[in-house]
C-alpha positions in Angstrom: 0.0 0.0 0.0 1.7 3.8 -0.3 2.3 5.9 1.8 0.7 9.6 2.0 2.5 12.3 4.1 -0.2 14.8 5.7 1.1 18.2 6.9 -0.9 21.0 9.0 -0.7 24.3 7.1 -3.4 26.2 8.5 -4.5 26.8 12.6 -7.8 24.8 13.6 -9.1 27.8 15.4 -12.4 28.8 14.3 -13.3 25.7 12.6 -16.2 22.8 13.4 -15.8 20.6 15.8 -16.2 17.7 13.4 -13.0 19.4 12.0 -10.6 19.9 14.6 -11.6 16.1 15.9 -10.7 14.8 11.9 -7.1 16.6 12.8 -6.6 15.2 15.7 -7.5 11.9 14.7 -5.1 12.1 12.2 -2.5 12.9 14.6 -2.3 16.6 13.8 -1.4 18.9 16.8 0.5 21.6 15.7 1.3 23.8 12.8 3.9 22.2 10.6 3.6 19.1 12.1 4.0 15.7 9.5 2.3 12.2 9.8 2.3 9.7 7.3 -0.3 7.1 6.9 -1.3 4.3 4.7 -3.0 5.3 1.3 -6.6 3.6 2.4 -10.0 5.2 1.4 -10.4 5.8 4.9 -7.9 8.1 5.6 -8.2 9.8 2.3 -12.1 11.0 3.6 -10.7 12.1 6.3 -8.7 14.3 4.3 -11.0 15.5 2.2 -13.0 16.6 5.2 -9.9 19.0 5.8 -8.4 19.6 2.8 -8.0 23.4 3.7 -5.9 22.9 6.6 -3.2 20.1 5.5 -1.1 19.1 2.5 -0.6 15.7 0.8 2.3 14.5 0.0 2.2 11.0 -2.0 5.9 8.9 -1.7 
């Protein structure tokens, strides 16, 4: 399976709940910060639900 690295760009203040629990679910805390996950369809709705807050990296 690939690999996908998610980065925060953009603060989580003033956003939905539902938002801010996606983030942190994904293991975004601060500004900056990098995960990588697997490339499943699960992960990629997640992103999708806060595409204007990260970036996507494939590798």
């Amino acid at each position: 399976m690939a690999k996908i690295r998610i980065t925060k760009v953009r603060s989580d203040i003033k956003r939905p709940e539902t938002q801010k629990r996606t983030l942190k679910a994904l293991g975004l805390k601060k500004i900056g910060q990098t995960v990588e996950h697997e490339d499943t369809p699960t992960i990629m709705g997640m992103v999708s639900k806060v595409n204007h807050l990260v970036s996507v990296e494939t590798k």
